[in-house]
C-alpha positions as CSV (number, residue, x, y, z in Angstrom):
1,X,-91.2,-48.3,259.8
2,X,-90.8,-46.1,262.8
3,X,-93.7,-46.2,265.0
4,X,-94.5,-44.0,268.2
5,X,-96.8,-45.3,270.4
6,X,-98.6,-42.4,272.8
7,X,-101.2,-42.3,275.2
8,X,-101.9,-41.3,278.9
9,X,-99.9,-42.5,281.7
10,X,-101.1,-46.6,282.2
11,X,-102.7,-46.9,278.8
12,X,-100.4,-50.0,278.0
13,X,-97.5,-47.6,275.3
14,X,-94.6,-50.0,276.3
15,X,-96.3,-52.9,276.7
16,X,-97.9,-51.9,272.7
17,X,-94.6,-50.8,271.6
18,X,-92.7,-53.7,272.7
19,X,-95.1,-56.5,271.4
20,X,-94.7,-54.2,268.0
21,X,-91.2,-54.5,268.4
22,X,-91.0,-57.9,268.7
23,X,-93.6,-58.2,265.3
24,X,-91.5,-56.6,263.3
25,X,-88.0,-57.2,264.1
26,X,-87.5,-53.6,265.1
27,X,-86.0,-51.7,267.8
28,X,-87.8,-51.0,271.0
29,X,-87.6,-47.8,272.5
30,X,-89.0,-47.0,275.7
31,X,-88.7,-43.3,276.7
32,X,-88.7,-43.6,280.5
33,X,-85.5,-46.1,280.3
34,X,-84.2,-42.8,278.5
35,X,-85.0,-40.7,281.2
36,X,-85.1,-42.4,284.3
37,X,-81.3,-42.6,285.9
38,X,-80.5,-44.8,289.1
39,X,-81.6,-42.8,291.9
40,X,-85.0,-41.9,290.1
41,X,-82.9,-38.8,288.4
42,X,-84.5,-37.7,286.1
43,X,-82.4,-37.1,282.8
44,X,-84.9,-34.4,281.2
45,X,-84.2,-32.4,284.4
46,X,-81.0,-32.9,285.6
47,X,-78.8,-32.4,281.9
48,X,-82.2,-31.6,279.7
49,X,-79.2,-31.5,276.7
50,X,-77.9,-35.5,277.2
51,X,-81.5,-36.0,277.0
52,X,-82.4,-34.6,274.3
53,X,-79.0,-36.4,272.5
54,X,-79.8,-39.4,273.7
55,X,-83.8,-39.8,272.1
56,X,-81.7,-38.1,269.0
57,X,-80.2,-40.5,268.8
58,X,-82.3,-43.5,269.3
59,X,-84.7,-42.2,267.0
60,X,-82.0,-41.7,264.4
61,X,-82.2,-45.4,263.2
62,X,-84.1,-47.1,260.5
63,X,-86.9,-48.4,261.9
64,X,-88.2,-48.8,265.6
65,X,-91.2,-48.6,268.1
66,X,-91.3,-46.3,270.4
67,X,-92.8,-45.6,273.7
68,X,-93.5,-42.6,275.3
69,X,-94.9,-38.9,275.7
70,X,-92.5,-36.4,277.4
71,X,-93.2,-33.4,275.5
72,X,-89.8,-31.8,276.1
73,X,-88.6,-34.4,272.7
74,X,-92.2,-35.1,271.0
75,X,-91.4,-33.1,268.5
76,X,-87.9,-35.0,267.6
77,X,-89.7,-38.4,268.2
78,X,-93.0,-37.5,266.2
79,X,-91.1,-35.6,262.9
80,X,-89.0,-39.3,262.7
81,X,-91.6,-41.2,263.0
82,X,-93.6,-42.9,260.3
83,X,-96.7,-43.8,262.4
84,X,-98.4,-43.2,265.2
85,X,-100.3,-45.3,267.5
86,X,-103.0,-43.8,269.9
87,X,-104.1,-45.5,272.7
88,X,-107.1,-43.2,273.5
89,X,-109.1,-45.7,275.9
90,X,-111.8,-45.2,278.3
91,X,-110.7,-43.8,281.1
92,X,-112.0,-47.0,283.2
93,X,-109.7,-49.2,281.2
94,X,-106.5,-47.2,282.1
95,X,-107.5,-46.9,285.4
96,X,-107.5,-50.3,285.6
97,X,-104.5,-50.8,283.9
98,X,-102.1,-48.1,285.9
99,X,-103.6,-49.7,289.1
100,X,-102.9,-53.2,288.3
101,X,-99.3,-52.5,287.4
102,X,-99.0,-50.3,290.5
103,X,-99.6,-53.4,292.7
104,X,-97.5,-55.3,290.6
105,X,-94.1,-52.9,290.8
106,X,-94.6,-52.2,294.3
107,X,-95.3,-56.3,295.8
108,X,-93.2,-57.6,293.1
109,X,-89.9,-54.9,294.1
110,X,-88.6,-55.6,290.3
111,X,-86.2,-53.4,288.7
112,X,-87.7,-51.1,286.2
113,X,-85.0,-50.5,284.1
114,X,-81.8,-52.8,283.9
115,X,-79.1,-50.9,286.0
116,X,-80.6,-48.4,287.6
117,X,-81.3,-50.0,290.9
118,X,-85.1,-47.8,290.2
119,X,-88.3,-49.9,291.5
120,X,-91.7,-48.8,292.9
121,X,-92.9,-48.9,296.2
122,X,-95.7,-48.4,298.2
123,X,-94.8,-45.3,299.4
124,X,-94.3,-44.0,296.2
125,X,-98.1,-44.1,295.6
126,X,-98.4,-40.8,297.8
127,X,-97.1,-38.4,295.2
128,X,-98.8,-36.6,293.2
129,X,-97.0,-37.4,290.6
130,X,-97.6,-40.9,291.0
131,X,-99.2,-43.0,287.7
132,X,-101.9,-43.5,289.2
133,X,-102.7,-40.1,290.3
134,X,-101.0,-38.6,287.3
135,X,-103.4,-40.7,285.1
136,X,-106.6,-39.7,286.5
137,X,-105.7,-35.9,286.9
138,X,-104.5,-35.3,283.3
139,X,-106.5,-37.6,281.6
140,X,-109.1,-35.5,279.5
141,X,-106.2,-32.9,279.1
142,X,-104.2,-35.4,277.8
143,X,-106.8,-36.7,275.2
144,X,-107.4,-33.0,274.0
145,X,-104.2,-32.6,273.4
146,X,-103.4,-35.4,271.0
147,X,-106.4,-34.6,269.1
148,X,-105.1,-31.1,268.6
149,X,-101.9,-32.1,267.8
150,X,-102.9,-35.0,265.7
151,X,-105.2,-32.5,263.5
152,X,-102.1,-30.2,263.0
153,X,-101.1,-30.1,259.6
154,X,-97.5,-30.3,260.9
155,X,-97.5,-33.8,261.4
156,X,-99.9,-35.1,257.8
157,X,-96.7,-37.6,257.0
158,X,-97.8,-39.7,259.7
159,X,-100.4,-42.6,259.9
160,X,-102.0,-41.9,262.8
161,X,-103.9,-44.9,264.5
162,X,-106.5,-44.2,267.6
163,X,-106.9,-47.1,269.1
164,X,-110.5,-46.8,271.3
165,X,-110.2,-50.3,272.4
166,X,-107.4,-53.0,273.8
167,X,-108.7,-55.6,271.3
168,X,-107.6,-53.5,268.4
169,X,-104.4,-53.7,269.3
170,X,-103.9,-57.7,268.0
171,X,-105.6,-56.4,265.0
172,X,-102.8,-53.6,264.9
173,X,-99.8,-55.8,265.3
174,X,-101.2,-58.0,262.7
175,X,-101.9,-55.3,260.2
176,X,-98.1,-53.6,260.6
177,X,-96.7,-56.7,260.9
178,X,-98.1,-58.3,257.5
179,X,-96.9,-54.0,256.0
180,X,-93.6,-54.8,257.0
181,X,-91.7,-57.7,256.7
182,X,-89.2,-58.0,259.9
183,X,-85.8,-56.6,259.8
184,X,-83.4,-59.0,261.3
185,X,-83.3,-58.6,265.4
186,X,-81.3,-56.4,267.4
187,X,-81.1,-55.1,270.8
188,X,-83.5,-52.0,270.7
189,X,-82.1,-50.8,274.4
190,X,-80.2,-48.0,274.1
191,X,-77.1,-48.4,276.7
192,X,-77.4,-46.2,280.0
């Protein structure tokens, strides 16, 4: 089973894609830890080719959960997958999700991604292209644009899940769990 998990910027894809992860014995992807260099390079920008190679890559194995949107590689990621999972919530829910784990990243000053040196801070939350901001500004875009791309005939091989509510994602994990018996564990991190 190779699951991508999608949804606007705060929606809760890593956290999703991690607990799935863990359920299943699988791989866990998380696109950002792709992307994101030490420094807060960004690897889609700075050598768009070793990016690409690298999700390749990672989505090259058997079975996995993945986590992210970037739609430089959706293609790659979504033609390898076997599911996908939609986290299409109210826009007050992710609100109040990208804001709560603002706070958290910026007083907590914890690493983001093991060896890059990359945490959030407070001045951080200026940008424009901050979670936060980026959440609430592309937000109905964003949900347009999954359903448009979901209703492409393009991607029919996968089983597409739209999740409207955080409490169906317990049912979720249960559901795909009890599908697919786990595969023994390994280290789903792909090496920087």
């Amino acid at each position: 089973m190779r699951i991508a998990v999608i949804g606007t910027s705060g929606s809760g894809k890593s956290t999703l894609a991690e607990r799935l992860a863990g359920a299943l014995g699988v791989p866990f992807i998380e696109l950002d830890a792709i992307n994101w260099q030490p420094g807060w390079v960004a690897l889609q920008t700075k050598d768009r080719a070793e990016f690409v190679r690298r999700v390749e890559a990672a989505v090259a194995q058997e079975a996995w959960a993945f986590a992210g949107n970037y739609s430089s590689v959706r293609d790659i990621v979504w033609a390898r997958a076997t599911n996908l999972v939609w986290l299409d919530y109210p826009r007050a829910v992710v609100m109040a999700r990208v804001i709560r784990r603002s706070i958290a990243r910026a007083a907590g000053g914890k690493e983001l991604w093991p060896g890059t040196g990359n945490r959030e801070t407070w001045r951080m939350w200026l940008s424009p292209e901050h979670p936060i901001r980026w959440a609430w500004s592309t937000y109905h875009r964003r949900r347009r644009e999954y359903a448009k791309r979901i209703g492409d005939p393009k991607w029919a091989h996968l089983k597409v899940h739209r999740l409207t509510h955080p409490r169906q994602a317990d049912e979720l994990v249960r559901e795909l769990a009890q599908s697919f018996p786990p595969l023994k564990r390994r280290e789903g991190r792909l090496p920087r």
